[in-house]
Every structure is written in structure tokens, then in C-alpha cells.
N, C-alpha and C positions, 0 to 999 in steps of 0.2 A: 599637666606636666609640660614642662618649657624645653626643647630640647636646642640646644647648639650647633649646628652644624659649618665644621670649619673648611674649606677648600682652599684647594691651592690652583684648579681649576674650574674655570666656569660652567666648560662641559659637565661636570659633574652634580649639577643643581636640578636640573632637570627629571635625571635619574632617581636620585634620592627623595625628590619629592612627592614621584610618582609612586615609589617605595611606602615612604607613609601613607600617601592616600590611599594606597590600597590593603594595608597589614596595620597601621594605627592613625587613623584620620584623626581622631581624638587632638593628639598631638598639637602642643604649639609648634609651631616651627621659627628658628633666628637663624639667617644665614649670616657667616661673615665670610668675605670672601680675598683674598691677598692671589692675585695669580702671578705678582712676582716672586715667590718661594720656587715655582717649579722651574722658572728660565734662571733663578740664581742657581739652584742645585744643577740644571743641566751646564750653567756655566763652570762652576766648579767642581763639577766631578765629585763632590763629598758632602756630608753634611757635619757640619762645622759648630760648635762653640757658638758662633752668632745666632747661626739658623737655631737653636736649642731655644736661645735665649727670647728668640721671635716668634718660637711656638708657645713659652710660657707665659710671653706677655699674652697671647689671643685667649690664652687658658684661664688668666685670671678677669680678665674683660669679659668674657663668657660667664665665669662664676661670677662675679659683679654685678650684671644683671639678673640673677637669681634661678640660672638655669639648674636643671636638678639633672642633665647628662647632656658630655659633649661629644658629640657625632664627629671624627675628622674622615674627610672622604681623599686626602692624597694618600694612595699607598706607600709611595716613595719615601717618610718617612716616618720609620718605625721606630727608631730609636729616640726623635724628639715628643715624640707622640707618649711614650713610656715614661720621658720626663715629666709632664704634664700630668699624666695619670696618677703618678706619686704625689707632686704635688696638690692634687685637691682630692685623693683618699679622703673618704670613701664613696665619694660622688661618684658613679659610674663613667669612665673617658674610655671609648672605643677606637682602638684601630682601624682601618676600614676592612681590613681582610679577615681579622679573629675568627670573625665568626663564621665567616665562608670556608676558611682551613680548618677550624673544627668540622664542618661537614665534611669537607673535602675527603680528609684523612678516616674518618671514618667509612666511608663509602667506598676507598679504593686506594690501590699502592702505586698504582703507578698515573700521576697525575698532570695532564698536559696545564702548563699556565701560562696564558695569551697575554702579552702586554702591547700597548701601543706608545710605553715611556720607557725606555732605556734605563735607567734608573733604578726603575721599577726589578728589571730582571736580579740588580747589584741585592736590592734589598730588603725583598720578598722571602726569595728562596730561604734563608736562615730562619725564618720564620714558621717553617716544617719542621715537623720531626724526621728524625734520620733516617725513622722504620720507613716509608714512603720514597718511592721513585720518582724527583722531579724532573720532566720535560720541557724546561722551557724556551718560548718561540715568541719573537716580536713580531709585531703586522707592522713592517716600515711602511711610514709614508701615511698610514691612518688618521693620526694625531694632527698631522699638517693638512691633511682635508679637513678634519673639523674645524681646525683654526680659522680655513677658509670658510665654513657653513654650509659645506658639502658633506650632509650625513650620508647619502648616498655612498658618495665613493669612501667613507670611512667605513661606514658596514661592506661595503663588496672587498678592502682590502685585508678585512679583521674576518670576514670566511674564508676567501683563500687562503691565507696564512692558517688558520684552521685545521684542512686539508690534512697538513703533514703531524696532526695530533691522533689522528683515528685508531692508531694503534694505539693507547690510551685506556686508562677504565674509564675517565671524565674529563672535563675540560673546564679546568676555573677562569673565568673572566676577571682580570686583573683589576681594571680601570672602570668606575664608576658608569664612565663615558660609554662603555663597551653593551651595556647594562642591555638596551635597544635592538642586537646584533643577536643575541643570546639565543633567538627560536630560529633564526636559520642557521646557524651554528648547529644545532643539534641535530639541523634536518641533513646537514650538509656530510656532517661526521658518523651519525648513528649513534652519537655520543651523549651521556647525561652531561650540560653542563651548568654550573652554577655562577651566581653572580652575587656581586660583595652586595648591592642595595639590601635585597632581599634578606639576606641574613642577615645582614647587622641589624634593621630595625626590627627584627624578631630577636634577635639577642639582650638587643636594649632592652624591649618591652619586658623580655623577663627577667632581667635583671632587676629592673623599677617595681619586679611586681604586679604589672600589668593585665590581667586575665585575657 
């Protein structure tokens, strides 16, 4: 199976690959990777008509080479992402969080969601259901340590920001990037939390059918 995987950051390659090697090494893997999508959207605050039309074009590039599902790991956007999904029905195109909010919301009502993209908070949250209590809480300053290749100071700023989720059933990790932070996260809060990698390439794989 040839899988897709589209980013909008680099941080998130990493993750996701460690993701298959350990739940479906089988897997081919194709990255493509566009890291101006997340500085255009933090430029304009929305995503746009153009942005839609730049996720369709990655969408049919990715079916073109004969992938049989495409992986997007920016959460930030959901609604170009659902574009893309329509158009190449019945191929399997995943969100990056689908699958994590189906855990999520099954596991617990009231749910802490860690982001390190501002964005992310705009266009996550609608992506729950109503029955469920969202808390969500950015780790400032995270993102901008990784930019710099300080994972260090991005994981010590994404637990303390944690911190104020312990009241929580669980703690979902927004950001791909985050994926690395996730066991002292847990140790830190008392808290179950989960991470989008994980799920999604266990969602995919059964979706494809995959044993």
C-alpha cells in the first residue's frame, strides 16, 4: 500500500513516520511537504478559497502517483482537507485528528486539547461533538522553539502548559509535532493522553483493510 502524507510542517515528519514504523512498517511512505500553507494561514487569520484550491491541487498529485490513502498531518485545516476527501471518494483522505477525537470522545467528556498553533484552537474545536466538554490551552512559544531545533525547550514548554489540564479525563495532543512530549505529559498530569500519529495510522490501516 502507497500512503500520502501531506504536511504543512516539517516538524510533523518525523512523528508520523515513527507512527508507521511501529503500527504498519509494511507501508510505503510519500511525503510531500508545502510549509508555506501554515505561515500563509497564520498570515491571514482564515482559510480561504485559494488555500482549498492548494490543498486539491496536493490531492490530485498524490492520487496521480497512485497512492491508495492520503495522510494530512496539519490540523489547522479541516475544512480543505474535507474538500479533498470528496474529491477522490472512495479513496480513504484522513484528517489528522479523526481518529484521535473518535478516541477522545469515547474515553471522556471533558477533554483538555494542547495546541502549539493558534489556528489550530480556531479550527479543531468544531470538529467535536457537543455532548463533550472542550478545554482548550496553547503551549506559547513551543512552535517557535522547534522552528529553532530546540526540541528540548518545546517539550518542557508543551508540559508546563499541560499543568493546567489535570482537571481533565484526558489530554489530546493537537500537533503532530507534539507526538515526542506525550509520556511526560502523562507523568506530569496523571492524565491518559493521546496523540493524532497513533491513531490515524491505525485508522487508516483499517480502513485499507489492513489486519
Amino acid at each position: 500500500m502507497r500512503i500520502t502524507l501531506i504536511h504543512a510542517l516539517k516538524h510533523s515528519i518525523v512523528p508520523i513516520e515513527a507512527s508507521f514504523a511501529k503500527h504498519w512498517p509494511e507501508a510505503r511512505l510519500m511525503n510531500l511537504l508545502d510549509d508555506s500553507l501554515s505561515a500563509d494561514l497564520a498570515r491571514d487569520g482564515k482559510l480561504t478559497e485559494r488555500m482549498t484550491e492548494r490543498f486539491l491541487t496536493m490531492g490530485n498529485y498524490a492520487a496521480s502517483t497512485g497512492a491508495d490513502g492520503i495522510l494530512f498531518t496539519c490540523s489547522a485545516f479541516g475544512p480543505c482537507i474535507e474538500a479533498v476527501a470528496r474529491a477522490h471518494a472512495p479513496m480513504p483522505v484522513l484528517k489528522p485528528n479523526e481518529a484521535m477525537i473518535e478516541q477522545a470522545v469515547a474515553k471522556g467528556k471533558r477533554i483538555g486539547l494542547l495546541s502549539t498553533f493558534p489556528p489550530t484552537l480556531v479550527s479543531m474545536p468544531p470538529e467535536f461533538p457537543s455532548s463533550v466538554t472542550l478545554v482548550p490551552k496553547l503551549a506559547e512559544g513551543a512552535l517557535a522553539a522547534l522552528d529553532r531545533d530546540d526540541r528540548a525547550e518545546h517539550d518542557r514548554i508543551v508540559v508546563e502548559a499541560s499543568r493546567e489540564l489535570r482537571d481533565c479525563d484526558l489530554i489530546a495532543l493537537a500537533q503532530y509535532s507534539m507526538a515526542p512530549a506525550a509520556e511526560r505529559v502523562a507523568e506530569v498530569t496523571g492524565r491518559e493522553v493521546l496523540t493524532t500519529p497513533d491513531s490515524a495510522v491505525r485508522k487508516l490501516k483499517a480502513m485499507l483493510g489492513i489486519k
